[in-house]
N, C-alpha and C positions, 0 to 999 in steps of 0.2 A: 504494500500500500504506500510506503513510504516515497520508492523507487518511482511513480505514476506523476503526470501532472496533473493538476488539477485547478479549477475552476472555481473559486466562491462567487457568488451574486447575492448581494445580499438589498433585501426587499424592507424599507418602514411603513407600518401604515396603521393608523390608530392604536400609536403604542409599542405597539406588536412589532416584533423583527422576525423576517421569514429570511431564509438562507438556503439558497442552493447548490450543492455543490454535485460539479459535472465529473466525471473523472474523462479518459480518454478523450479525446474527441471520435474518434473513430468504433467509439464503444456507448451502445447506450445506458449505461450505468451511471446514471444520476438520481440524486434522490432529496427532499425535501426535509427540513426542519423547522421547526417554528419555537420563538420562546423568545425573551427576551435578550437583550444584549446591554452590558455597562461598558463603555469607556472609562477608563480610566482616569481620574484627574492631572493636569501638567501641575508641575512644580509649584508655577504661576499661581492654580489656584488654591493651593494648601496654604492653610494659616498657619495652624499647629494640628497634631495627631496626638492624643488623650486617652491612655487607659481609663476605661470607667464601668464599674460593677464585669469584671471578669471579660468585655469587651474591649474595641479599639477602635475609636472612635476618629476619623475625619473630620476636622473643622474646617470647611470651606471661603473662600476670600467673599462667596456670595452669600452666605448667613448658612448657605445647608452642613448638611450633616451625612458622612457615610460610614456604614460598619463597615470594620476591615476584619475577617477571618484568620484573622492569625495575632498570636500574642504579641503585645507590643515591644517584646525583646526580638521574637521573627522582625518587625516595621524594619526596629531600629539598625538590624544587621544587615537589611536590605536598601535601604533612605541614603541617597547619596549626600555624601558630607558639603560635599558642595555648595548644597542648598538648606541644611538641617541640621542641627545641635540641639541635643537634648539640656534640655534646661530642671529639670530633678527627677528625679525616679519613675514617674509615668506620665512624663510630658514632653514632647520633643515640637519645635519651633521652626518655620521659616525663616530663616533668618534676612531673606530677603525682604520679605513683610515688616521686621520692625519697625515702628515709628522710634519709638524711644524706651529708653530703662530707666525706671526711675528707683532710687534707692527706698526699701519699705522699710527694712531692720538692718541689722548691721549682718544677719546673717541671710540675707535675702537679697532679691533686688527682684520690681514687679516689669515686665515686660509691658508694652503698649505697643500691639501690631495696628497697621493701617488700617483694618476694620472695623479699631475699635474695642476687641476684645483684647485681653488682658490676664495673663496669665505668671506664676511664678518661677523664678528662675532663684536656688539656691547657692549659696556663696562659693561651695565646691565646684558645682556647674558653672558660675560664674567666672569663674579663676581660670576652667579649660577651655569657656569660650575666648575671655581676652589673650591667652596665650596660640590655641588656635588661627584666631585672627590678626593678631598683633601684624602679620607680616603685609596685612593688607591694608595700609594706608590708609588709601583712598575710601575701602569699603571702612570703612572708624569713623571717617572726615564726613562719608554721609549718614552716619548714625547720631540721636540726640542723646546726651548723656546728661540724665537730671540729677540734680546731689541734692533734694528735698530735704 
C-alpha cells in the first residue's frame, strides 16, 4: 500500500469533511470516507498550552480553546523552543505573544500576552527564560519589562 500513488480529494460541506482517496489510476480502487477533519493551529495562533484537570488544554490568540491528547510533558517535548518556554510546571507560553512581564512577588513574575490573558511565570522559569534568550537582543528590546 505504501509502494502505490495515491490521490486524496478532499470534499467540505456543512461541516462535514468527505475524502477521497483514489489509488492507481489505472485501477478502480477508490473509496470514500466521511468525518471530520482538524487543522492544526500555527504557532501564530497559540497563546499559551495549560495542563488542566488531567487535560491539555490550547489557548488560542482568538479566545478558543483546544484539547490536546497527550500529557502536557508529551506538548512540551514536542513545542518547538523557538517559539515556546514553559513558564512553571503546567504552563508553557508563546513567547512571541508576550506583551509584557510584570513582577507579582519576588518569587514570580505575571506574564501579559497580547490577548490579554495573563498567566504565571515562576522565578526558576524565569531565570531559564532570560538566560535562554539573553543572546537575543533584539527579541528583549521588543519585550516590556514592568518592575511594579
Amino acid at each position: 500500500m505504501l509502494n502505490r500513488h495515491y490521490k486524496l480529494i478532499v470534499a467540505c460541506m456543512d461541516g462535514r469533511t468527505s475524502y477521497v482517496i483514489k489509488g492507481d489510476i489505472n485501477k478502480p480502487d477508490s473509496y470514500i470516507a466521511k468525518g471530520t477533519m482538524s487543522v492544526p493551529p500555527t504557532h501564530e495562533e497559540i497563546d499559551y498550552i495549560q495542563r488542566y484537570n488531567r487535560k491539555t488544554m490550547m489557548f488560542l490568540t482568538s479566545g478558543d480553546k483546544e484539547i490536546i491528547p497527550k500529557g502536557i510533558e508529551k506538548v512540551d517535548n514536542e513545542i518547538n523552543r523557538k517559539y515556546f518556554v514553559k513558564c512553571c510546571t503546567g504552563v508553557i507560553v508563546n513567547t512571541r505573544n508576550i506583551r509584557k512581564i510584570h513582577r507579582s512577588e519576588e518569587k514570580s513574575r505575571i506574564i501579559e500576552l497580547k490577548s490579554g490573558a495573563k498567566v504565571i511565570m515562576t522565578k526558576v522559569y524565569f531565570d531559564n527564560f532570560l538566560k535562554a534568550y539573553s543572546m537575543s537582543v533584539s527579541r528583549l528590546a521588543n519585550l516590556k519589562t514592568l518592575e511594579d
